[in-house]
C-alpha positions in Angstrom: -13.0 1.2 0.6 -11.2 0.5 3.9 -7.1 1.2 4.5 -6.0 -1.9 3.5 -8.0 -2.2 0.1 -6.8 1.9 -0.8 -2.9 0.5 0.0 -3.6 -2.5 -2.4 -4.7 -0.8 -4.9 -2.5 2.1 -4.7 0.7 -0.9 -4.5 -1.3 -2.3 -8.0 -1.3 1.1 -9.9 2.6 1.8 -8.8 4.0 -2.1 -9.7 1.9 -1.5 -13.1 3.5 1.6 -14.0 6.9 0.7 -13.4 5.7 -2.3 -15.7 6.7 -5.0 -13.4 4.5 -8.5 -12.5 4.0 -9.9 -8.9 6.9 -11.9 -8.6 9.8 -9.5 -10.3 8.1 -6.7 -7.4 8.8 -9.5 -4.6 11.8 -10.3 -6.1 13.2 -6.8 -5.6 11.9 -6.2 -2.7 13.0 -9.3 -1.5 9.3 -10.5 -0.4 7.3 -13.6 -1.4 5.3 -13.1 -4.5 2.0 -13.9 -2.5 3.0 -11.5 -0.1 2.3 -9.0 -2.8 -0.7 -10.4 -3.7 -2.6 -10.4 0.0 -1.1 -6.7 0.2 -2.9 -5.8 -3.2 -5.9 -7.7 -2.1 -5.9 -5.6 0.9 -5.7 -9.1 2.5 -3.2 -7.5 4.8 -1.7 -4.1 6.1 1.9 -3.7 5.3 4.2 -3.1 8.2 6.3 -0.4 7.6 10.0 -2.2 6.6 7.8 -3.8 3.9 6.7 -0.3 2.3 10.2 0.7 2.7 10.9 -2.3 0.9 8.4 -2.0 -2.1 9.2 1.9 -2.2 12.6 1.1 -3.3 12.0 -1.3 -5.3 9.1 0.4 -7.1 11.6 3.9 -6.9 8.7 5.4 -5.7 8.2 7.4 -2.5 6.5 5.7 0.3 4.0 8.4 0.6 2.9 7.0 -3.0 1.5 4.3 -1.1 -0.9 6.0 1.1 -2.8 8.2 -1.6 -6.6 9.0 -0.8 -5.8 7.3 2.9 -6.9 10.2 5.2 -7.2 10.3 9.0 -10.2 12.1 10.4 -9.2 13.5 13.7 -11.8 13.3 17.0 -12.9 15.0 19.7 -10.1 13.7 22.1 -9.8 10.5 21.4 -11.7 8.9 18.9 -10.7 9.4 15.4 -11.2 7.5 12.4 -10.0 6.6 8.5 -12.1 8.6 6.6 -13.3 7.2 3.0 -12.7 8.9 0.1 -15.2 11.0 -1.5 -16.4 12.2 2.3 
């Protein structure tokens, strides 16, 4: 599972718990329902006003966001997302 897929699904497990659909999310967090959807999709990476955004409007912590999202750290340059379960 890559970063944006992780974030998706993470966005889809936090909007279901605070028992809210799509469009009520985007409503409070003053996005476009099908914003939501390409974020849950991991169609797209959220820029970091819109996980401010869904944080508050979720009242969740942004951190929340980024569970089981890990950065590997390289040798001097290179690093990499590391999967979970590695």
């Amino acid at each position: 599972m890559n970063v944006a897929e992780q974030f998706g699904e993470n966005l889809r497990r936090l909007r279901r718990r605070a028992d809210l659909s799509q469009e009520e999310a985007a409503v409070r967090a003053s996005l476009h329902r099908t914003e939501i959807s390409h974020l849950e999709r991991g169609q797209r990476i959220a820029r970091v006003d819109t996980v401010a955004k869904l944080a508050a409007a979720l009242e969740v912590d942004p951190g929340d966001f980024f569970a089981g999202i890990e950065w590997e750290i390289g040798d001097v340059r290179i690093g990499r997302f590391r999967e979970e379960g590695c």
